[in-house]
C-alpha positions in Angstrom: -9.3 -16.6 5.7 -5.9 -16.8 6.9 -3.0 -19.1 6.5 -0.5 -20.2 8.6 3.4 -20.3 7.8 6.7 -20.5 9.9 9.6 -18.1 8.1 12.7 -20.2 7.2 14.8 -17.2 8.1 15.4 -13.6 9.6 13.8 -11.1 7.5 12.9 -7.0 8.1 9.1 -6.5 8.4 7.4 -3.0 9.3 5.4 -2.7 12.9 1.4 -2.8 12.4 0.1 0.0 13.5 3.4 2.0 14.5 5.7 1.6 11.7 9.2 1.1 12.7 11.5 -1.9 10.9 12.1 -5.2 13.1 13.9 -8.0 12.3 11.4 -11.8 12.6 13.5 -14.7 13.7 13.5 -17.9 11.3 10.4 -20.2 13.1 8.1 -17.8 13.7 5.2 -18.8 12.9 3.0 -15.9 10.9 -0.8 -16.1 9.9 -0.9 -14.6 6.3 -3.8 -12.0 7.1 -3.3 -10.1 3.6 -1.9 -10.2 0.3 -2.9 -6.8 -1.1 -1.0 -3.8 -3.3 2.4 -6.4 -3.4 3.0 -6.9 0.5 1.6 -9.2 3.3 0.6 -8.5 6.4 1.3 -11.7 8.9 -0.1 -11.7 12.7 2.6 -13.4 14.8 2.6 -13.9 18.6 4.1 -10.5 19.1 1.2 -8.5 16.6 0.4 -7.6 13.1 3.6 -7.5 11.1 3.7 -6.0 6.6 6.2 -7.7 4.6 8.0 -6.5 1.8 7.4 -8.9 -1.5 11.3 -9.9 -1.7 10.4 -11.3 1.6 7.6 -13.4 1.4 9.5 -16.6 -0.3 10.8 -16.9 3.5 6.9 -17.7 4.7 7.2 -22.2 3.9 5.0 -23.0 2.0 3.2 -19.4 0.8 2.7 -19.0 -2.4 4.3 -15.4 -3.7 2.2 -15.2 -7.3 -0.5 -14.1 -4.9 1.3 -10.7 -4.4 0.9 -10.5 -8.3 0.1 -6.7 -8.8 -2.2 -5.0 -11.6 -0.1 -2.5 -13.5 -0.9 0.7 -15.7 0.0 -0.5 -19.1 3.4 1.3 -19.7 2.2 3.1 -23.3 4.7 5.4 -23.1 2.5 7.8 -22.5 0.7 10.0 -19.6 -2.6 9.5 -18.3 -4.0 10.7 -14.4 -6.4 7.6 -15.2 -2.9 5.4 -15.1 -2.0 7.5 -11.5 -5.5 6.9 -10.2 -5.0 3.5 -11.3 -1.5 3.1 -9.3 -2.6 4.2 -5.9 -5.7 2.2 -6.4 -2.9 -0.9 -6.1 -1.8 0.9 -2.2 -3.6 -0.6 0.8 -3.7 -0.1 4.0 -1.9 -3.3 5.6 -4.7 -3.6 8.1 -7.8 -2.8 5.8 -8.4 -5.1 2.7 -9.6 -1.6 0.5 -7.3 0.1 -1.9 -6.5 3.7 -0.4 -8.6 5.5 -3.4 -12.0 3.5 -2.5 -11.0 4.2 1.2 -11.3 7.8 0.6 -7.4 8.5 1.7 -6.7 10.6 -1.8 -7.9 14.0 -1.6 -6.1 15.5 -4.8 -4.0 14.7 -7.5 -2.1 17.1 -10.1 0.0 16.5 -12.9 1.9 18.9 -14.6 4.9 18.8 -17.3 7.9 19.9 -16.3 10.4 22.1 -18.7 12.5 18.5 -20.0 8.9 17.3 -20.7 8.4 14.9 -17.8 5.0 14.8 -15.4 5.5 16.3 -12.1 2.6 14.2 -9.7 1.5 15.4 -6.6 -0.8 13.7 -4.0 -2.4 14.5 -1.4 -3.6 11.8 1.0 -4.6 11.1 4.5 -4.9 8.6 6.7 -7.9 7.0 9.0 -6.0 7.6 12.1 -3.9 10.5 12.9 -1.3 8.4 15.2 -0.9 6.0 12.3 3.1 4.8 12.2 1.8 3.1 8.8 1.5 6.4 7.1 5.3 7.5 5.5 4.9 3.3 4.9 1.7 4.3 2.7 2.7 7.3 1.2 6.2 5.8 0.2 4.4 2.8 -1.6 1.9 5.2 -3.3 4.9 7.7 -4.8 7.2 4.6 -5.9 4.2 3.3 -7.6 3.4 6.7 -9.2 7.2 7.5 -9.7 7.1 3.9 -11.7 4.8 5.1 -14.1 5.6 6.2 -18.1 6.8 9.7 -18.4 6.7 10.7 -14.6 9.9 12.4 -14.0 8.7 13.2 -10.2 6.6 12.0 -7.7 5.3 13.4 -4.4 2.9 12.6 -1.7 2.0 14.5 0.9 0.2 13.6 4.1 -2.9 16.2 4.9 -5.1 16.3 7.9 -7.7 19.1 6.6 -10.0 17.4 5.9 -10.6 15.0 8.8 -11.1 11.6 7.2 -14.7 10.2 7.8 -16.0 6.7 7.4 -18.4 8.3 4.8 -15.5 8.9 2.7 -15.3 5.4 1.5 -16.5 4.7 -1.8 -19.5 2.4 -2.4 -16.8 -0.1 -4.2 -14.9 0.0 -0.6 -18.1 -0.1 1.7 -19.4 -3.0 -0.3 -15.5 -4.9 0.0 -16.5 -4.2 4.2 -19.2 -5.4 4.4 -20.8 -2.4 4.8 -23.6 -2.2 2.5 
């Protein structure tokens, strides 16, 4: 269900589906379509906007604890569970299914590096090829990852090999669709 706000001033927001940064004018009025992974995607007379948490307080009348997001405890210590359990806080801004139970990650390594740090690589895809959204995605995923205990360095990397399938999606994510 959505909610309707008007922002009390200018802020950046990122183009849904293209990507690119625009500026919203103070009175626009946004419908608050999602509050998943820390962002919210709005739908305003010109389209489908994400905005950045620091942002939100400027949607009247939202309420920002909603953009409360579940953490890997920080034990000081490194886990792939904790990176699995990262990127499974990055969502699509159109699609209300973390990017694991979508089926975007296809592989995940950790390794130490000589100072003792974890070295993550991902590699991820996307549902759509022309998707602007996608270095948007990615960047979320690797800050989250980079944010974790012990990780000295963080990479994602976009891959179109294998084509992503709607049979990808987890039973977790069909079952969030509707789809079972």
């Amino acid at each position: 269900m959505t909610s309707e706000h008007v922002l009390s001033r200018e802020i950046p927001a990122t183009v849904i589906p293209a990507g690119t940064m625009v500026m919203l004018s103070a009175g626009t009025a946004a419908h608050v379509m999602q509050t998943l992974g820390g962002t919210v995607t709005v739908r305003t007379e010109g389209g489908l906007f994400r905005i950045q948490r620091e942002h939100a307080d400027a949607l009247a009348g939202f309420d920002v604890s909603k953009l409360a997001v579940a953490t890997a405890p920080a034990t000081g210590e490194f886990s792939e569970a904790a990176v699995w359990a990262a990127l499974k806080t990055c969502f699509d801004p159109e699609i209300p299914v973390n990017i694991v139970d979508l089926g975007l990650v296809y592989d995940l390594s950790a390794e130490k590096s000589p100072s003792g740090g974890q070295v993550v690589e991902v590699k991820m895809t996307l549902t759509a090829q022309g998707c602007g959204m996608g270095p948007t995605i990615a960047e979320d995923a690797r800050q989250k990852i980079a944010a974790l205990p012990t990780v000295e360095s963080a990479k994602v990397h976009i891959v179109w090999d294998p084509i992503w399938t709607p049979q990808m999606i987890s039973p977790e994510g069909r079952k969030a669709l509707g789809l079972e």
